[in-house]
C-alpha positions as CSV (number, residue, x, y, z in Angstrom):
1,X,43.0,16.2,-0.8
2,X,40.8,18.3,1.3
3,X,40.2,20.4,-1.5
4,X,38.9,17.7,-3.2
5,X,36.8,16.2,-0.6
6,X,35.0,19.3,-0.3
7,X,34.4,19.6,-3.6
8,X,32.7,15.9,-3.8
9,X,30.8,16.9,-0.4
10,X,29.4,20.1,-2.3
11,X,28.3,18.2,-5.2
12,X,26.4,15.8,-3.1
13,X,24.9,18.6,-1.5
14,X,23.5,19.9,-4.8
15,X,22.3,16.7,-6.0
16,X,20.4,16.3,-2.2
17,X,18.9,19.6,-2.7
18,X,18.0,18.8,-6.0
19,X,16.3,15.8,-5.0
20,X,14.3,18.0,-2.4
21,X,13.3,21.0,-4.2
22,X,11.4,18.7,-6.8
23,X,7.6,18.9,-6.5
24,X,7.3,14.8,-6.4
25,X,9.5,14.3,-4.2
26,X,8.2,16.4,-1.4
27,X,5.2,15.0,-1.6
28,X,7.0,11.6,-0.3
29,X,7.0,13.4,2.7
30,X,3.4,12.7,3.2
31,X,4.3,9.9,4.8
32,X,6.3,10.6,7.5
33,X,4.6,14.0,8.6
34,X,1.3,11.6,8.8
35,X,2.3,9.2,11.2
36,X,3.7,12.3,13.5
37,X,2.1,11.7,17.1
38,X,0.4,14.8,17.4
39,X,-1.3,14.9,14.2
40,X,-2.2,11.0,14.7
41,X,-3.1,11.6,18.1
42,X,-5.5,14.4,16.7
43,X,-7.1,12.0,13.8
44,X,-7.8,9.8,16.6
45,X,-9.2,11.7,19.1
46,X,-11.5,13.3,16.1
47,X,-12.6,9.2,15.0
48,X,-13.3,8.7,18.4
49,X,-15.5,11.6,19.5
50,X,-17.6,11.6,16.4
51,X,-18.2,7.5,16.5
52,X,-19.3,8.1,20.3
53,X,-21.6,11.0,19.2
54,X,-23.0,8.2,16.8
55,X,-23.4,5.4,18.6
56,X,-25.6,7.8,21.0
57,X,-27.6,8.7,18.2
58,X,-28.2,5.0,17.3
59,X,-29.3,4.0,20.6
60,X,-32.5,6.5,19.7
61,X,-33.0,5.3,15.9
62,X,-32.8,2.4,14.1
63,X,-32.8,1.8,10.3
64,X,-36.7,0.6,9.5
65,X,-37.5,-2.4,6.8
66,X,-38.7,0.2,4.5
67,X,-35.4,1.4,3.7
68,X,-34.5,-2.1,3.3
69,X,-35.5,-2.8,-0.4
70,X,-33.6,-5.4,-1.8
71,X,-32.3,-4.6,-5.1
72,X,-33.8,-6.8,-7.8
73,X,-30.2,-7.2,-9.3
74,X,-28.9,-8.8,-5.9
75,X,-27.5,-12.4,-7.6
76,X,-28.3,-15.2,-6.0
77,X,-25.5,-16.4,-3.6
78,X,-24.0,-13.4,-3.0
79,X,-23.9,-12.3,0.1
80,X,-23.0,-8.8,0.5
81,X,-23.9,-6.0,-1.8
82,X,-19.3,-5.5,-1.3
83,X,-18.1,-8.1,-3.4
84,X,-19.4,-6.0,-6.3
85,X,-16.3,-3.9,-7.1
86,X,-17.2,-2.8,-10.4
87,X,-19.9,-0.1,-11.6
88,X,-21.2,-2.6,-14.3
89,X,-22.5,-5.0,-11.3
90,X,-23.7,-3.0,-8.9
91,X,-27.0,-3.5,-7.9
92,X,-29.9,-0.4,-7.5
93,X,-32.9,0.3,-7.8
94,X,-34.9,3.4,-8.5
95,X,-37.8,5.3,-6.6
96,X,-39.4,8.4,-6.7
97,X,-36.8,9.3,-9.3
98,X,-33.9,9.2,-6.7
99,X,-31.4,6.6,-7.5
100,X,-30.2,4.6,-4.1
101,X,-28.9,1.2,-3.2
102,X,-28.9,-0.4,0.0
103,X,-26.7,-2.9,1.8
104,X,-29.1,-5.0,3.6
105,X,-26.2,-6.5,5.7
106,X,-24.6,-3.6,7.0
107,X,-28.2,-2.0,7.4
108,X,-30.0,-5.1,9.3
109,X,-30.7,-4.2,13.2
110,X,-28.3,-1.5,12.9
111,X,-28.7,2.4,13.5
112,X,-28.1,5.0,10.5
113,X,-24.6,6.0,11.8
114,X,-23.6,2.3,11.9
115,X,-25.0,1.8,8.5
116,X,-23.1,4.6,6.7
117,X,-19.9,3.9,8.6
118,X,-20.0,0.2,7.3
119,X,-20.5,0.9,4.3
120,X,-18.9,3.6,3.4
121,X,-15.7,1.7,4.6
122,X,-16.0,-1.0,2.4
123,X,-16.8,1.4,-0.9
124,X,-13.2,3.4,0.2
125,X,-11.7,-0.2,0.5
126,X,-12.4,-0.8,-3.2
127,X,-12.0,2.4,-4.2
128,X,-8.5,2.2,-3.1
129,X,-7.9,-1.4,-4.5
130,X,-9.4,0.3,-7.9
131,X,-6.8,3.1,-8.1
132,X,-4.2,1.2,-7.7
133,X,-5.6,-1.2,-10.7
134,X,-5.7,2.5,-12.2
135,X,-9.6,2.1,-12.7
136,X,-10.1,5.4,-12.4
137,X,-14.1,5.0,-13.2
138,X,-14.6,2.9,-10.5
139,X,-12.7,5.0,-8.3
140,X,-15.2,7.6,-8.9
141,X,-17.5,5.8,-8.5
142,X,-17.5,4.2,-5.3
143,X,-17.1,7.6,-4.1
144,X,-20.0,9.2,-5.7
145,X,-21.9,6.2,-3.7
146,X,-20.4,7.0,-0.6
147,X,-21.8,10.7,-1.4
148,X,-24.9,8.9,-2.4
149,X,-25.1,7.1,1.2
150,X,-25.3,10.7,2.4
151,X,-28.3,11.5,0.4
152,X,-29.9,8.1,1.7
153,X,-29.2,9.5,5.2
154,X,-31.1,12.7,4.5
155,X,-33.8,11.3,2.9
156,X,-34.9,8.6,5.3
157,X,-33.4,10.6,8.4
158,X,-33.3,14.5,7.7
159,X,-33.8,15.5,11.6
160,X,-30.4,13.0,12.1
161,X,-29.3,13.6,9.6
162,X,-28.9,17.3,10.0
163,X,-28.0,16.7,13.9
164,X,-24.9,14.3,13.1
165,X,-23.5,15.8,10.1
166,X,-23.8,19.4,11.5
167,X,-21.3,18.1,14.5
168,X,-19.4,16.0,12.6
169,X,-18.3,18.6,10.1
170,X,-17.2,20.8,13.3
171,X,-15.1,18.1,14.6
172,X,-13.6,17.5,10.8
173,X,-13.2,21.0,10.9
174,X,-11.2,21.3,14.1
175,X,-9.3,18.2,13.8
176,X,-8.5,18.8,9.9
177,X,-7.5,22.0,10.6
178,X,-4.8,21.3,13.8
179,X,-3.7,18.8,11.6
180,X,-2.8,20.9,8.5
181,X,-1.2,23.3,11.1
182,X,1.1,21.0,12.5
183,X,1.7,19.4,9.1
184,X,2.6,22.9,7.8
185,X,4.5,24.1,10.6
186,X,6.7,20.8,10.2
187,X,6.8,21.2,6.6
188,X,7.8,24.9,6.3
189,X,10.4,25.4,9.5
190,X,11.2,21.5,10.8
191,X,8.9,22.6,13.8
192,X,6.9,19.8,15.8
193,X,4.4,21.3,17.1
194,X,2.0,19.8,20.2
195,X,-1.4,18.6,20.2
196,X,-2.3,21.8,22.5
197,X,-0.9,24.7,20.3
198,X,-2.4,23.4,16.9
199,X,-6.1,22.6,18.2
200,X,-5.8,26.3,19.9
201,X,-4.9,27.6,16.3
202,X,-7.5,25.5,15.0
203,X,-10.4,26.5,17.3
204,X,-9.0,29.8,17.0
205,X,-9.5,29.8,13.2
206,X,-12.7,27.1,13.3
207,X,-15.0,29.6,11.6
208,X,-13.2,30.0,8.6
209,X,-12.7,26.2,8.3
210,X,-16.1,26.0,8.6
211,X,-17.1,28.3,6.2
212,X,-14.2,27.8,3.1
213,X,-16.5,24.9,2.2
214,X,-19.6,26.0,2.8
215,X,-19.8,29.2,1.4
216,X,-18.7,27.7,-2.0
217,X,-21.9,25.3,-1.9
218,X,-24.4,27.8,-0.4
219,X,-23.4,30.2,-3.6
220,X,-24.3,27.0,-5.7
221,X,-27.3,26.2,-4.3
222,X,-28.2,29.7,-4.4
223,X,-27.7,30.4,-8.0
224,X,-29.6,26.6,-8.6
225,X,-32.3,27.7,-6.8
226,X,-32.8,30.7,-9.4
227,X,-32.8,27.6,-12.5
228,X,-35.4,25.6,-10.6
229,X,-37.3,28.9,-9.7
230,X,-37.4,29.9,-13.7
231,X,-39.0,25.9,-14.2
232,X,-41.4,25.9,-12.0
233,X,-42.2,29.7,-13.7
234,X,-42.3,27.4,-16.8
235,X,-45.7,25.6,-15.1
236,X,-48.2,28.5,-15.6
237,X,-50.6,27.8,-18.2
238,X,-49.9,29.5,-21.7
239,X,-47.0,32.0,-20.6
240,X,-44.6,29.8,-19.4
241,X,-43.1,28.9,-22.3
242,X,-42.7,32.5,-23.0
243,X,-40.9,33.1,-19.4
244,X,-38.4,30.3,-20.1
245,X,-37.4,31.8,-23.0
246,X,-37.3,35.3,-21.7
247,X,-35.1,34.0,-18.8
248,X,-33.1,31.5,-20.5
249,X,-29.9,33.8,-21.1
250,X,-30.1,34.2,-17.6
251,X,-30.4,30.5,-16.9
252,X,-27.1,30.1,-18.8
253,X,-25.2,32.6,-17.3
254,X,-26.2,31.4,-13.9
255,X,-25.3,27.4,-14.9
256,X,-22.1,28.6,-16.3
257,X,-21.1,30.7,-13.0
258,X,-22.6,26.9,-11.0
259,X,-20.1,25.0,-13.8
260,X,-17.0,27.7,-13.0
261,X,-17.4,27.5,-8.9
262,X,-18.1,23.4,-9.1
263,X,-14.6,23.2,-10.8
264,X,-13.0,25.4,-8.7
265,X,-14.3,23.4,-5.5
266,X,-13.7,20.2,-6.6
267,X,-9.8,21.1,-7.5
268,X,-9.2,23.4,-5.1
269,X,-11.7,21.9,-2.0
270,X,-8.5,20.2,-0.4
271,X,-6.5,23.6,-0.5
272,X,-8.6,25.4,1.6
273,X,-7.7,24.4,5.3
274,X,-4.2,24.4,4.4
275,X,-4.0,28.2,3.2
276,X,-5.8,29.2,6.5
277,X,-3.2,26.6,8.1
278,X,-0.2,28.6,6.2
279,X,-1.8,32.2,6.1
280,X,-3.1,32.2,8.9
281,X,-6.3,34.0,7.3
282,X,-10.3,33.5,7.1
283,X,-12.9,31.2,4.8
284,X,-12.6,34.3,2.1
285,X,-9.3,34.2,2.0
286,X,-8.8,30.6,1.3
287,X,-11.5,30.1,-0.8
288,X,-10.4,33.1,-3.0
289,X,-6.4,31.2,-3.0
290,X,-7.8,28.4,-3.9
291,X,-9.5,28.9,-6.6
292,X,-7.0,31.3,-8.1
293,X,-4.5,28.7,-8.0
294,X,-6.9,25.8,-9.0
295,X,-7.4,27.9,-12.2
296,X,-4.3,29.1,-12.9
297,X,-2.5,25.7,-12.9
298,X,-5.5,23.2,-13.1
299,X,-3.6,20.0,-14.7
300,X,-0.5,20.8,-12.1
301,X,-2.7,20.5,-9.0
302,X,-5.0,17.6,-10.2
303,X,-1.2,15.8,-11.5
304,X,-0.2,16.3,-7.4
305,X,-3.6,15.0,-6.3
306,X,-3.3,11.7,-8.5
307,X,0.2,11.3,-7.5
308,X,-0.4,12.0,-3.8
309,X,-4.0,9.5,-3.8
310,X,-1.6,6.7,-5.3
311,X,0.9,7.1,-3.0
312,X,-1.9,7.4,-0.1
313,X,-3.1,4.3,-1.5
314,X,-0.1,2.4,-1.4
315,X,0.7,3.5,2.6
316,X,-2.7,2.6,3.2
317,X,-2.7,-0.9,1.8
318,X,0.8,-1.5,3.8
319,X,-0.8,0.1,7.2
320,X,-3.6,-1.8,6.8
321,X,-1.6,-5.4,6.2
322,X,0.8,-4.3,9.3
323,X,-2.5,-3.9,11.2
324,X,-3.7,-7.8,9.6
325,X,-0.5,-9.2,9.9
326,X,-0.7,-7.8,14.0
327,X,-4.3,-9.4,14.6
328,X,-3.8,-12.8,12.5
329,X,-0.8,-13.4,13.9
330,X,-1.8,-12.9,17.8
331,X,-5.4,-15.1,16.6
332,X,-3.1,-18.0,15.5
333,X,-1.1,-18.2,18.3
334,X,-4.1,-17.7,20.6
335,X,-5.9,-20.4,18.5
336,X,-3.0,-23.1,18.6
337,X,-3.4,-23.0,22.4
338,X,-7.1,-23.4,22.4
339,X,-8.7,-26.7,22.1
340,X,-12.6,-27.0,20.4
341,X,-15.2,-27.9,22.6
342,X,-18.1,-30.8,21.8
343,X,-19.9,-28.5,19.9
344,X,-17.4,-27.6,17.5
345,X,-16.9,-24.7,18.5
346,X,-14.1,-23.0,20.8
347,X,-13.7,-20.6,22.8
348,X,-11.5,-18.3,20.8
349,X,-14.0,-18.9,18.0
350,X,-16.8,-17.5,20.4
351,X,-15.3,-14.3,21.7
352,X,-13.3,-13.2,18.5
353,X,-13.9,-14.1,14.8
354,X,-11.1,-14.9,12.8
355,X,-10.0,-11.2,11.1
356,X,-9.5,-11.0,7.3
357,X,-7.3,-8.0,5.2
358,X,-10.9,-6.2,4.5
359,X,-12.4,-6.6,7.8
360,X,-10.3,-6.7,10.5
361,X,-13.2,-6.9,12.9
362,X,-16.9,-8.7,12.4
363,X,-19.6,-9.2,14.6
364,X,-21.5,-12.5,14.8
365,X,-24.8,-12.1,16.3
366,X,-25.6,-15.9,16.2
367,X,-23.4,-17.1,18.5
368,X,-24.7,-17.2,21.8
369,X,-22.4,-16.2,24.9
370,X,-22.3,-16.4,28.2
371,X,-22.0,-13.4,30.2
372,X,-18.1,-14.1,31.1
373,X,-17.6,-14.8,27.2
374,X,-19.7,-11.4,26.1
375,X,-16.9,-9.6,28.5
376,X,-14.2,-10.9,26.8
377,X,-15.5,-10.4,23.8
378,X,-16.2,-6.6,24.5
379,X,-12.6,-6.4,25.9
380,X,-11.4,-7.7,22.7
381,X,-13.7,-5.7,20.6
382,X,-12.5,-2.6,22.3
383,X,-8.7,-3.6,21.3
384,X,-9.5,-4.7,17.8
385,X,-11.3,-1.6,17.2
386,X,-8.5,1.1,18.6
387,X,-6.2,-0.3,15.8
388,X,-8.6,0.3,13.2
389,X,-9.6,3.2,14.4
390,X,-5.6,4.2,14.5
391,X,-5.6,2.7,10.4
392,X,-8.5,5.4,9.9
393,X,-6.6,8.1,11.9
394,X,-3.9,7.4,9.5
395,X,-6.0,8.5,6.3
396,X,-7.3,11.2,7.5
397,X,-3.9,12.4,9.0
398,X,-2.4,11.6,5.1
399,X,-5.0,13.4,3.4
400,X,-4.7,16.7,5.1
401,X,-1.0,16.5,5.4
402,X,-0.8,15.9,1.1
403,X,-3.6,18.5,1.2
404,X,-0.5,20.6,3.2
405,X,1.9,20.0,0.7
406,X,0.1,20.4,-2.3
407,X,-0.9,23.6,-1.0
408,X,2.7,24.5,-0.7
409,X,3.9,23.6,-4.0
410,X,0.8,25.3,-6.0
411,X,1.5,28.8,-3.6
412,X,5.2,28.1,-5.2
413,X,4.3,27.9,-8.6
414,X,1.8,30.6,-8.6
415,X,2.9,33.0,-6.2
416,X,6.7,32.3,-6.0
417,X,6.7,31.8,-2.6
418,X,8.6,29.6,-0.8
419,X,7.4,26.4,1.3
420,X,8.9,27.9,4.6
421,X,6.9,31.1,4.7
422,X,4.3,30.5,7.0
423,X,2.3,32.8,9.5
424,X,3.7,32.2,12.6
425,X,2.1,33.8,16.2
426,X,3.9,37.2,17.3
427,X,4.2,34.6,21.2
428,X,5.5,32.0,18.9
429,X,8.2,34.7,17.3
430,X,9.0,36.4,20.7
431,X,9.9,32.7,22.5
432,X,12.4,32.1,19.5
């Protein structure tokens, strides 16, 4: 009878470690290592350094009414550029050749940190509502407009621009990479690390963070800058037809090395912090993994990027209703207690606006309060605002943690090696 029990006991075994040693299953783990304290307490701390950095920066500049060209699309009675969710109806408008939109609602008295922080929040929102439609065109593109708010940024703002992007990416950097650490240390050995011993790693390691996606792009721009050098060569009176044809063969080896690094980075981008995170190695290093395994299985790790995006996706959407379902119910409670006042109006109405799914917190500038009521209000602000900036941590927490995992199962299928091989400190080795 023992005998036999045993036997039934191994079997299960099998079938767990079955179950756990297949790729799509580990990446189920995403969820789990993403809501681990540390690594949520580091997404956090990350949000809320760079939003102070930009409301500082917003104090000194303000977006003008010459960026505030309504599109000549905009339908009538519609009022935010948002409730397009489709490429087909957004609005733009053209000048100088570069295409740009504007959301004159999230732009209106605002700074330019404010203005891409609204809006790129709202083009994530329906980019995640779009993937789970499995609109995968419209997914695209509300990101290629968020990357398009960037360009609006440096266009109208390059001295901000390049001041606030410059320390943002440093913070992403260190925050990313702490977080891919613990995620890979948890991952690999069933290790938790602290908040302390990852950030150390991850300042310890900050230039190569820094510099896996950089160096990528500067190479681009580089080898660009010899295409557009050959076309303005192409100006000069009577020869410079002749040029372009002499340098043409050039041109096309030169787009053709742009083409090969431009797929490499846009498969491989999210595996570079985690192989510095795992290897414990420099920019070069992860740069040079990633693209070798980008290439070598290119439909494996773009299958574990859709599959981890839709299940990111899904956890985001049920985060974010937790974090609705928190606020609408403490506002309807609040609100039976409360009764309106001659105006119409009450006082829960005055200090905190009734929060929807997609906007869990809005400001209403034409209410007028009184100076007890604009301190509750900031009081509530303040609360409303930690719990979507803890629904933000979360994303960012998922995405480097699947980035972690992916990593892992690509170094498995390339390399052979296994998930719980990981660089560990010769401290961290001794104290064991």
């Amino acid at each position: 009878m023992r005998l036999l029990e045993r036997n039934v006991m191994a079997k299960e075994n099998q079938l767990i470690k079955i179950w756990e040693d297949f790729a799509f299953t580990r990446l189920l783990r995403t969820f789990r290592l993403s809501v681990g304290p540390s690594k949520m307490f580091t997404a956090l701390a990350g949000i809320i350094i760079i939003c102070f950095f930009g409301w500082l920066m917003d104090t000194c500049t303000k977006v003008s009414s010459n960026e505030l060209n309504p599109p000549a699309a905009m339908k009538p009675g519609v009022a935010s550029v948002a409730e397009y969710a489709t490429p087909s109806q957004w609005p733009m408008y053209k000048e100088k050749e570069n295409t740009f939109f504007v959301l004159e609602e999230y732009s209106r008295s605002r700074g330019v940190f404010s203005t891409l922080w609204n809006f790129t929040a709202a083009r994530f929102n329906v980019a995640v509502v779009s993937l789970l439609k499995w609109r995968l065109t419209d997914v695209f593109f509300n990101l290629w407009l968020c990357v398009i708010s960037l360009v609006w940024a440096i266009k109208f703002h390059p001295f901000y621009s390049v001041i606030f992007l410059t320390f943002s990416a440093v913070i992403i950097s260190l925050a990313g990479g702490a977080i891919c650490r613990a995620a890979a240390l948890e991952f690999a050995r069933r290790e938790k690390p602290g908040f302390t011993e990852t950030i150390k790693f991850s300042w310890q390691k900050l230039g190569g963070f820094l510099a896996a996606p950089a160096i990528p792009v500067a190479i681009m721009v580089v080898a660009g800058s010899g295409i557009t050098l050959l076309g303005l060569a192409g100006n000069i009176p009577d020869v410079g037809p002749i040029i372009i044809a002499a340098g043409f063969f050039a041109a096309l080896i030169l787009g053709l090395f742009i083409a090969l690094f431009l797929v490499g980075t846009v498969i491989g981008s999210n595996l570079m912090f985690p192989a510095i995170a795992y290897e414990g190695s420099n920019g070069f290093d992860a740069i040079s993994r990633a693209f070798a395994y980008a290439y070598a299985h290119p439909w494996a790790a773009t299958l574990y990027g859709l599959v981890a995006s839709f299940y990111g996706a899904v956890s985001y959407l049920f985060i974010r209703f937790f974090a609705f379902l928190l606020l609408i119910t403490t506002y309807t409670l609040l609100d039976i207690g409360i009764f309106g006042d001659k105006a119409g109006t009450d006082v829960l109405t005055k200090i905190w606006i009734k929060p929807e799914f997609f906007k869990l917190f809005r400001d209403n500038p034409e209410i007028t309060l009184t100076s007890i009521e604009s301190a509750s209000a900031f009081i509530i602000k303040l609360a409303v605002l930690t719990i979507v900036a803890l629904l933000i941590a979360f994303v960012i927490s998922f995405y480097f943690c699947a980035s972690t995992i992916i990593y892992s199962l690509m170094r498995e299928k390339v390399d052979k090696i296994r998930p719980n091989d990981i660089y560990v400190h010769l401290d961290h080795i001794r104290d064991e």
